[in-house]
VEXPA-761020 format. One line per 4 residues: number of its first residue (from 1); for each residue z, y, x of C-alpha. Coordinates in pm, whole numbers, plus 50000, padded with zeros to 5 digits. Example, Ala and Ser with C-alpha at 12.3 -4.5 7.8 and 13.67 -1.06 7.14 Angstrom:
2
1 = 50780,49550,51230 | 50714,49894,51367
END
This chain:
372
1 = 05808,25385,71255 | 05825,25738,71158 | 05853,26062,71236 | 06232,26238,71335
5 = 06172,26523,71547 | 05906,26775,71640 | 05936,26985,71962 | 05721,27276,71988
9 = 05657,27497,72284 | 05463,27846,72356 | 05283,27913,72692 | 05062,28161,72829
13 = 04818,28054,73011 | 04619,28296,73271 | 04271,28266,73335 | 04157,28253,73714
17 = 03927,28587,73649 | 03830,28758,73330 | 03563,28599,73109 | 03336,28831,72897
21 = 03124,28613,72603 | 02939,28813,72308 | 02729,29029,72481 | 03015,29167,72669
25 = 03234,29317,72390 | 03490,29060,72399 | 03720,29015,72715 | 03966,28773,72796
29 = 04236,28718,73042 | 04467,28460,72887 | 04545,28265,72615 | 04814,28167,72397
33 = 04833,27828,72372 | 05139,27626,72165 | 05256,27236,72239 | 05385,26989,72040
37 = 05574,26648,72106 | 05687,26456,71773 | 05887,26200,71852 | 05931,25874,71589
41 = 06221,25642,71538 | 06032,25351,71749 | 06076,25526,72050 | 05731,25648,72106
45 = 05569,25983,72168 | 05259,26171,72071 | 05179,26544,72248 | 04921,26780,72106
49 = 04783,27161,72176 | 04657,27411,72025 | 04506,27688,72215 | 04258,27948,72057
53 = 04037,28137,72287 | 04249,28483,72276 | 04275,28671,71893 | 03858,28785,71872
57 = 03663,28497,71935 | 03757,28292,71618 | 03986,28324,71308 | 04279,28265,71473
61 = 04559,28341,71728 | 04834,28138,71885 | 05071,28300,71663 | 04937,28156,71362
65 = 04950,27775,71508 | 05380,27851,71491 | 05401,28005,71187 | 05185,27746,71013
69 = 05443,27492,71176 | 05749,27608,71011 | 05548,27488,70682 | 05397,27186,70833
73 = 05668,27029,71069 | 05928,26964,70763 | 05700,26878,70548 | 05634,26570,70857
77 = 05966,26479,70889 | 06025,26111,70782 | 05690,26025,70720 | 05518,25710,70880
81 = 05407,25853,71181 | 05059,25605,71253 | 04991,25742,70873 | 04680,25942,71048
85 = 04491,26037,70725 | 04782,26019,70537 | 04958,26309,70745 | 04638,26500,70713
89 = 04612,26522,70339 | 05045,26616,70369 | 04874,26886,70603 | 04607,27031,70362
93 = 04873,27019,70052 | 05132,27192,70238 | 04889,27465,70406 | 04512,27447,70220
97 = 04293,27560,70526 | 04424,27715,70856 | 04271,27408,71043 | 04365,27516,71414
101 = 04701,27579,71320 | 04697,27165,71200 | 04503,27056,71536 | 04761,27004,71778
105 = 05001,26811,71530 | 04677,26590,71457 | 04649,26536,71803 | 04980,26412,71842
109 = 04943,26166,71594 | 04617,26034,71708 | 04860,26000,72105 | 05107,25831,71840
113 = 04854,25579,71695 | 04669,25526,72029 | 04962,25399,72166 | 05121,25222,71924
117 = 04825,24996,71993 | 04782,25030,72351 | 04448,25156,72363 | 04308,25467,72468
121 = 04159,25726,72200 | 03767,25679,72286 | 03800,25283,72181 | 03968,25402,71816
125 = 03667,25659,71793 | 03405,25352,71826 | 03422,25275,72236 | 03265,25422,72524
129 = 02891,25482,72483 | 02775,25535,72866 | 03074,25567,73123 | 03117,25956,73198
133 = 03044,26260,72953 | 02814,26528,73132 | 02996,26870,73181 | 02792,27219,73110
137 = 02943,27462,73329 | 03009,27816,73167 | 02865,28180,73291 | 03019,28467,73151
141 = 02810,28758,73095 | 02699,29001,73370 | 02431,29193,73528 | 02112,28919,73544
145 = 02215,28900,73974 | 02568,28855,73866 | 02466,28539,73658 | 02306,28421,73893
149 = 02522,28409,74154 | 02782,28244,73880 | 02441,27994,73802 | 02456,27852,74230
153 = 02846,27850,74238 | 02838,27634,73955 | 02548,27417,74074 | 02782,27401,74424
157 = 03078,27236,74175 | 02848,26992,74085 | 02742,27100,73734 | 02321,27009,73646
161 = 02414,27155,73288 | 02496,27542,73223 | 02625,27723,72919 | 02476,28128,73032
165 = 02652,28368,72780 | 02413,28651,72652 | 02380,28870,72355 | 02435,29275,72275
169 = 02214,29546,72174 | 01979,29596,72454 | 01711,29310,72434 | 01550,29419,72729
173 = 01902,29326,72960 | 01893,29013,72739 | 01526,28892,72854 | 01612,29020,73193
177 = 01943,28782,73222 | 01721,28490,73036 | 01410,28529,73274 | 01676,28563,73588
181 = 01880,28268,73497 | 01526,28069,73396 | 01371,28181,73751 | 01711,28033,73949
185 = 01722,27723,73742 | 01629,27402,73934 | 01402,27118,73770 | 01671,26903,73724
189 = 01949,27165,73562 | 01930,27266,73195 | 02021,27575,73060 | 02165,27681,72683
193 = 02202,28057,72630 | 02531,28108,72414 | 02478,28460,72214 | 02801,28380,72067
197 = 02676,28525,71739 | 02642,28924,71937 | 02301,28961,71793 | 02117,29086,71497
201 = 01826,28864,71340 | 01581,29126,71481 | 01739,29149,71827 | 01749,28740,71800
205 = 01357,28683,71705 | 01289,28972,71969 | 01384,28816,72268 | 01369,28462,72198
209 = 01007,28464,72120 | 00992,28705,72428 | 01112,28474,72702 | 00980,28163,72857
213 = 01267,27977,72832 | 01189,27646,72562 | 01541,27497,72583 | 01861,27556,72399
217 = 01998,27888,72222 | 02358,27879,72069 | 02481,28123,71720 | 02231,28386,71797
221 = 02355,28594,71498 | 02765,28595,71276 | 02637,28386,71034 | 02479,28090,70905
225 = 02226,28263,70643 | 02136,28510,70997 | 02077,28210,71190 | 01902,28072,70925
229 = 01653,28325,70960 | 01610,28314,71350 | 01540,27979,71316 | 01255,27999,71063
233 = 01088,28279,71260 | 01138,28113,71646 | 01053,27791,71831 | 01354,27741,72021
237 = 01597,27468,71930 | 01959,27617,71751 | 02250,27493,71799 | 02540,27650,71581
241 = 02927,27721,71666 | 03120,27971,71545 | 03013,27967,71160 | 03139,27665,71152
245 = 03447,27676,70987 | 03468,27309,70805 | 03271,27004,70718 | 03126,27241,70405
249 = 02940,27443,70638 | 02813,27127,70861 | 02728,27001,70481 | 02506,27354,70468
253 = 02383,27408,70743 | 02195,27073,70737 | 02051,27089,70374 | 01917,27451,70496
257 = 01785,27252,70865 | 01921,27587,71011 | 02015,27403,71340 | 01927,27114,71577
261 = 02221,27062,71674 | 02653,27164,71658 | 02987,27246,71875 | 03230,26975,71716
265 = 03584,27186,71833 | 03901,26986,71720 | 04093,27295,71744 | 03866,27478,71478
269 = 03830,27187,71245 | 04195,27097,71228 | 04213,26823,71496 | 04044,26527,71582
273 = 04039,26331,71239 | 03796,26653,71111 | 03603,26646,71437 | 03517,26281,71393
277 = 03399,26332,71044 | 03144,26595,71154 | 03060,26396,71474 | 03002,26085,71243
281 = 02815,26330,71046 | 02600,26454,71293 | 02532,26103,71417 | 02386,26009,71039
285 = 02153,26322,70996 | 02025,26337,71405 | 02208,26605,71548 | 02267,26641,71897
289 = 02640,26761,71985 | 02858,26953,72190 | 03188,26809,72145 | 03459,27002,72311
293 = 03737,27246,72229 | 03800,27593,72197 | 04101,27617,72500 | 04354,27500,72652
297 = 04448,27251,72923 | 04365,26922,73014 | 04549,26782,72723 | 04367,26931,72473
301 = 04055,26928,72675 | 04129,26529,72720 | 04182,26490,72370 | 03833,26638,72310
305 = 03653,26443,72527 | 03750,26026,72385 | 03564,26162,72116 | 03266,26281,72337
309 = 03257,25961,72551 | 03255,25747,72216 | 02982,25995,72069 | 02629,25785,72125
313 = 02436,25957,72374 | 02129,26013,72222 | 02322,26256,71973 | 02554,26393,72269
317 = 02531,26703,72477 | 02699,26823,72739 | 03078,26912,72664 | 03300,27172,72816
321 = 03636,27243,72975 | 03835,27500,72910 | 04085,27414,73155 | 03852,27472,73450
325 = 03914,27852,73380 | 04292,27843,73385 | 04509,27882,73634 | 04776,27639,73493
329 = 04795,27312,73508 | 05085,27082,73283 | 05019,26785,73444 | 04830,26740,73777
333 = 04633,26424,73818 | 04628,26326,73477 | 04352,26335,73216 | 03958,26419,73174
337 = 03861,26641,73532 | 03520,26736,73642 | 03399,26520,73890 | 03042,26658,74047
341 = 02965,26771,73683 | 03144,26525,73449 | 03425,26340,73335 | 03605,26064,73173
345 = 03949,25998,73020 | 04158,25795,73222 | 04180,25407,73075 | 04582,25506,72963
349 = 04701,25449,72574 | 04646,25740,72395 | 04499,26111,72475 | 04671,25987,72832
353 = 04810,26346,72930 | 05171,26405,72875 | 05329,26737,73034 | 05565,26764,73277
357 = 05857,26934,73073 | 05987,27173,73408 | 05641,27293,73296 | 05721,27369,72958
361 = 06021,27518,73000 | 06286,27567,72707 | 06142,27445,72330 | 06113,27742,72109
365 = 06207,27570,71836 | 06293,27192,71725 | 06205,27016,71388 | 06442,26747,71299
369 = 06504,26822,70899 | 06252,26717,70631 | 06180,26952,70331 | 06372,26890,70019
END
């Protein structure tokens, strides 16, 4: 069985309000997101998506994911399609890096493989551990009453677990949001505050040995040798996000013990053969994980969370869907939805989400001819 077309699409996908995350200077209203279908000579089907969070929240853009794919698709064409690791290492020779623009054709063949054998993704990532995968809800950042408004609607859609974005250059708004969100939190909800790497070292030691609040805080600072140094100089346990650009860093960031604890994204890594590495990772040195991904819709959202429901608990925390903050939606009653603050894949072979194509509209462009 191998590979004989790939079908890409491009849509844009509008959010249901504006989201602000680092403090406030980044804004975003929609996203770019690009689908894939490759199609193999047996008949069957895999879909994938990539879907960075806008062009400023990460080292990439939608329009990166198709130009990559005019190197990537031929170089696909004719190979054994259920050749996972294989078609990874054609990836990395054709392209070195660039791993979102390589996640949504990953994710395809991981909807190829799954299946090919009938099963859903989460029992090829090691079977369920538990039966749901607790959802954190997301607060963008706003005045401290603004968040905490965001903080009870959430709690009314069923989320116990909440992600409150923070971070600038006024720590006294900072400790005011933290001590708000702290004061409206219930015994039984858990907060992390997500600086989304907005602050300094100095702003980051500052407040967090300032506030009360003894649970999680997420890429205080850009970097990992900044975080490092918040985490040597506060009590709080880190988890880490956007400096992590590939399994290197992971490698790093645990020889420095500059974190408790990750965000395993597909989309950043390259897909979910990458993701699983650093999850398996994680699971060897004792971290505890986010596993999620950056955007999109249920699809990719779906893909992301087989590999959080076969994550063992004791290393997992709560994921994230993107899709809850788009107005879109390729294929209604399908897929991984919050349900009173978590989810779970459906039991269907593969990711189990396959877009309606009146959806999708026209392809923008169609693979069919491998590279001489």
């Amino acid at each position: 069985m191998t590979i004989e077309r790939i079908t890409v699409w491009q849509k844009t996908l509008s959010l249901t309000e504006p989201y602000w995350l680092s403090g406030g200077r980044l804004k975003f209203e929609a996203l770019d997101s690009t689908f894939v279908r490759i199609d193999t000579t047996a008949g069957i089907s895999g879909w994938g998506e990539g879907c960075p969070w806008g062009n400023t929240y990460l080292p990439a853009f939608g329009g990166g994911i198709r130009a990559a794919l005019d190197l990537l698709a031929p170089a696909l064409i004719g190979e054994e399609a259920t050749a996972v690791e294989r078609l990874n290492r054609i990836m990395d020779n054709t392209l070195p890096g660039h791993g979102y623009a390589k996640s949504a054709l990953d994710l395809a063949f991981w909807d190829i493989l799954g299946k090919t054998a009938g099963l859903p993704l989460y029992q090829l990532f090691g079977g369920a551990d538990g039966e749901r995968v607790w959802l954190n809800s997301s607060i963008p950042t706003g005045r401290p009453e603004v968040m905490v408004v965001a903080l009870e609607k959430a709690r009314a859609a069923g989320y116990r677990t909440h992600s409150a974005k923070i971070g600038g250059d006024d720590p006294a708004l900072d400790i005011a949001r933290i001590e708000a969100v702290e004061a409206a939190r219930q015994a039984d909800e858990q907060v992390t505050y997500d600086v989304n790497r907005a602050w300094t070292p100095g702003v980051a030691i500052e407040v967090m040995n300032a506030v009360t609040a003894t649970g999680w805080f997420e890429q205080p600072c850009e970097t990992l040798d900044e975080c490092l140094q918040v985490r040597r100089l506060t009590r709080q346990p880190i988890t880490l996000d956007e400096c992590l650009a590939d399994f290197q860093v992971h490698l790093d960031a645990w020889k420095l013990s500059a974190c408790e604890g990750v965000k395993v994204k597909p989309n950043r890594l390259g897909g979910l053969t990458k993701a699983k590495q650093v999850r398996d990772f994680g699971v060897a040195v004792g971290w505890q994980m986010h596993v999620e991904d950056t955007g999109g819709t249920v699809l990719a959202d779906t893909a992301a969370m087989h590999l959080a429901l076969s994550t063992p608990q004791s290393n997992r925390l709560a994921s994230w869907l993107a899709h809850a903050h788009i107005g879109d939606d390729p294929a209604p009653g399908q897929g991984a939805r919050n349900v009173d603050g978590s989810t779970c894949p459906q039991d269907r072979p593969g990711i189990g989400v396959e877009p309606e194509e009146s959806w999708l509209g026209d392809p923008l462009v169609i693979y069919t001819e491998a590279v001489l």
